[in-house]
N, C-alpha and C positions, 0 to 999 in steps of 0.2 A: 661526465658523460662520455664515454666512446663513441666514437663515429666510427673508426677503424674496422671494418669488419674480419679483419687480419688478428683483432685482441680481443674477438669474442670469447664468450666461454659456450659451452653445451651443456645438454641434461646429459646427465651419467647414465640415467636409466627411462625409463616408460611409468617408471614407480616414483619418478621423482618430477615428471611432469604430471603424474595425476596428482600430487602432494600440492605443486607448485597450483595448479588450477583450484585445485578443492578450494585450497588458502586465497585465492585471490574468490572466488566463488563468495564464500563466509564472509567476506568484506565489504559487501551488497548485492541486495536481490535487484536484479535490474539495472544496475548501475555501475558496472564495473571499470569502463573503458577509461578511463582518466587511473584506476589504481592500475588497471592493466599494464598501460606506459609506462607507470614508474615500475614496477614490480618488472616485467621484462626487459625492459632497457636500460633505467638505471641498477636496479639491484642485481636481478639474475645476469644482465651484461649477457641473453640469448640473441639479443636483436641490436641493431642501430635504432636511432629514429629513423632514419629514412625508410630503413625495413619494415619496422612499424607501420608507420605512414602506407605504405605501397600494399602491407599486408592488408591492413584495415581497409583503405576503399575497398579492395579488392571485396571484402567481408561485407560492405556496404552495399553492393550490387547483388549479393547472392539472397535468394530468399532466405529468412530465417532472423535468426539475432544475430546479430553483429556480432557479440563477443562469444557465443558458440563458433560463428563460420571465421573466428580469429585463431580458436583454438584447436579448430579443426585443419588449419593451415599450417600451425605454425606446428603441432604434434606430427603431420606429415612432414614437415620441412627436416626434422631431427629422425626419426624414427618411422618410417611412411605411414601405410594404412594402421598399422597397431598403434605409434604413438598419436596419431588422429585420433584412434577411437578412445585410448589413454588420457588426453588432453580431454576431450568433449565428457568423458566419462568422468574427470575431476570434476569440472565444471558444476555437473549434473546431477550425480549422484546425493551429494548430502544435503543440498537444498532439497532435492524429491524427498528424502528420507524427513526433514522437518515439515513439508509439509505433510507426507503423509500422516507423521503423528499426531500434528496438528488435527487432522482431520478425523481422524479416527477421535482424538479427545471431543474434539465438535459434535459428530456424532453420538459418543456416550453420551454426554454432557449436556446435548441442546436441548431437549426435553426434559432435562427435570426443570421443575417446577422454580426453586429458588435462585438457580443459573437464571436462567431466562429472568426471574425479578430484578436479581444481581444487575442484569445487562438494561434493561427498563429503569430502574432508578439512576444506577450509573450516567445511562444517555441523557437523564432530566436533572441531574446534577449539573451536568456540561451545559446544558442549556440555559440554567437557572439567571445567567449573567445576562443572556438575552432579554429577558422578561423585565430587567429593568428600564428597559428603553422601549416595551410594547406601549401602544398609547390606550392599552387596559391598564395599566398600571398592576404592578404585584397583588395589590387586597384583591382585584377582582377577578385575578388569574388564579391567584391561589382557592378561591371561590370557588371557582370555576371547577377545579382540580378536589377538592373535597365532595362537589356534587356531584360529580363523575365517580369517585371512589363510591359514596355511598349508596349511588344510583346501582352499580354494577355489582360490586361485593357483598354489599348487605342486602338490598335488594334482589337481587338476582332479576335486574331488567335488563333486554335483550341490548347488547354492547352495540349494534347499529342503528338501535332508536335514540339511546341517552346520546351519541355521537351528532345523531340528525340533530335532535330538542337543543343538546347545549352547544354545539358546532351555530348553529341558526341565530341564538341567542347571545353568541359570542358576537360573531360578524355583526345583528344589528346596535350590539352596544359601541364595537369598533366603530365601524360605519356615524355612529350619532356623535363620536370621540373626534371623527377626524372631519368631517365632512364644513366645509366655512358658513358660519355664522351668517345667517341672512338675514337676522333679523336686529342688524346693527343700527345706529340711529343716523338718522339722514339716511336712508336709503327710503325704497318704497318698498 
């Protein structure tokens, strides 16, 4: 680690501080400031800690994210207002551009029909391990779950009545499942 601010090195260029952010960028959404440290002070050798340190509150105080108004400080520090917007623009750039793709695939995508199943059975896969410990036990969740299918699918009955009927019919079998026995011996 150098402390020395005397054996620092520098960005060569405005192209190699948007390089250096991008890559620190790609290395989490949200959550950069620990690879930050290492990446600028131990490896690129741009900053001391203490520099770090003194840059980051300062980052803290400002409205924003922290590791944008980090980036935007420390691209002025090497390169003024260009390398700020260089730095912020690594940053920024190719996480915007994933999501945007992201988003646009979302869009095509979130209406068809088998996508959307896709993400429905998916979500009740995940859940499946829950239902072991429901105090309906599996046979009667799975019940549950088939007369719902066939109420809605085959039937074509209106998806917020079979929800009220077997929602309603759920709850009072829970309810009879969990509720303490009163009518234990010795009591009145």
């Amino acid at each position: 680690m150098i402390d020395d601010p005397r054996l620092l090195a520098q960005p060569s260029s405005r192209k190699e501080l948007f390089v250096a952010f991008t890559l620190l960028a790609l290395q989490g959404f949200g959550g950069v400031l620990a690879i930050a440290q290492r990446v600028l002070c131990e490896q690129k050798r741009w900053l001391t800690r203490e520099q770090f340190v003194e840059t980051l509150a300062v980052a803290q105080v400002l409205p924003g994210p922290n590791v944008c108004n980090l980036a935007l400080m420390i691209g002025d520090r090497f390169f003024g207002w260009r390398g700020a917007f260089a730095a912020l623009a690594g940053m920024m750039a190719v996480p915007l551009v994933i999501v945007l793709v992201l988003t646009a695939l979302y869009a095509h995508y979130a209406m068809n029909p088998v996508v959307s199943a896709g993400l429905i059975v998916g979500t009740g896969l995940k859940l499946v391990a829950a239902v072991r410990s429901n105090p309906m036990q599996a046979p009667v969740c799975s019940a549950l779950l088939v007369l719902a299918f066939a109420a809605v699918a085959l039937l074509r009955w209106p998806l917020v009545w079979v929800i009220l009927a077997l929602g309603l019919a759920a709850c009072a079998y829970a309810w009879a499942r969990l509720r303490p026995d009163i009518a234990k011996p010795g009591r009145p």
